[in-house]
N, C-alpha and C positions, 0 to 999 in steps of 0.2 A: 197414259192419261195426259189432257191439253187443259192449263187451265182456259177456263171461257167466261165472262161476264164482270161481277169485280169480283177483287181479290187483294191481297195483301202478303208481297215477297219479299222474304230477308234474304240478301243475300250473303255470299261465304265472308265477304270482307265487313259485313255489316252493315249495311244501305239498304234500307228497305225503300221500296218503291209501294203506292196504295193508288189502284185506278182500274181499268178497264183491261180485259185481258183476251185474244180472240186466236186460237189457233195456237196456244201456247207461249205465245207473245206479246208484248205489252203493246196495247193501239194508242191511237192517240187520242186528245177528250181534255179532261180535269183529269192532274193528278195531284198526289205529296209526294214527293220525296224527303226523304231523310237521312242525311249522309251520317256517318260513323264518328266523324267528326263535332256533328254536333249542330250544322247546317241543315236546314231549311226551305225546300222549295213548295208551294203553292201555288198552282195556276196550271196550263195550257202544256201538254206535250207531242212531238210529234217524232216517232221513229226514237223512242225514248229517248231526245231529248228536247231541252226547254224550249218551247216555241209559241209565241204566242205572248198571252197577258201574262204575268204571274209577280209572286213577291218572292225574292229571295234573301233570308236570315242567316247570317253568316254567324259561327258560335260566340265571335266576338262581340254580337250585336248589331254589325252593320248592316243595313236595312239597302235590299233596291225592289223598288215596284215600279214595275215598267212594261216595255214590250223586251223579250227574246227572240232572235233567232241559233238555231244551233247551238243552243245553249250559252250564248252570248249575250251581254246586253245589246236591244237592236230597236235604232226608235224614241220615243218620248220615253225620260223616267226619272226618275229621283232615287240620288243614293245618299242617301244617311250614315254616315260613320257613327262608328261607336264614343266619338269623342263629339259628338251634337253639330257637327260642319256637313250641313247641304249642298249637295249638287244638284240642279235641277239641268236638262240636258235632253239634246236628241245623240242616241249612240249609235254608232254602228260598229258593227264587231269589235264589242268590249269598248270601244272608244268614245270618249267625249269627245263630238263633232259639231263647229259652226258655236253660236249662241250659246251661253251658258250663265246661269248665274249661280254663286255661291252664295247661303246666307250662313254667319257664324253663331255660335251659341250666344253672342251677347247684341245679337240681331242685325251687324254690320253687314248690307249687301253690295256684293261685288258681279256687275254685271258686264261677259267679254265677249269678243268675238272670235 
């Protein structure tokens, strides 16, 4: 049996994946993930993984919604730490790149290049 259509996999380590399924294998689309950890993704997958739009929740709280590639952050997005300090940014592969500003929880903005 293949799964086909949607669906919803736990896997052995605990990370369930919720999304489209064709041939037994997860496609790409809208998914959630759910790591075992405690992490949070919502948005865009491709070749299971992050690719695309999506929000990622880290179990600390840290917040990024942005663009992915390869499960990377890639692109316009904003990461939110658990301690209220913004990054707004274009990344590429995981990296703050070029332009950036930070604002801090008592609203000081620091803007660099």
């Amino acid at each position: 049996n293949q799964l086909r259509g949607e669906g919803r996999e736990i896997a052995r380590g605990g990370n369930t994946f919720t999304g489209t399924y064709g041939d037994g294998k997860q496609l790409g689309g809208q998914a959630t993930l759910v790591y075992s950890d405690g992490t949070r993704y919502e948005g865009a997958i491709s070749g299971g993984q992050q690719t695309g739009e999506g929000v990622l929740v880290y179990a600390d709280g840290t917040r990024y919604e942005g663009g992915f590639q390869n499960g990377n952050f890639h692109g316009s997005g904003i990461l939110t730490y658990a301690n209220g300090v913004k990054l707004e940014a274009t990344f590429e592969n995981g990296a703050a790149t070029g332009r950036t500003v930070t604002t801090y929880p008592d609203g000081t903005r620091v803007e660099s290049e």
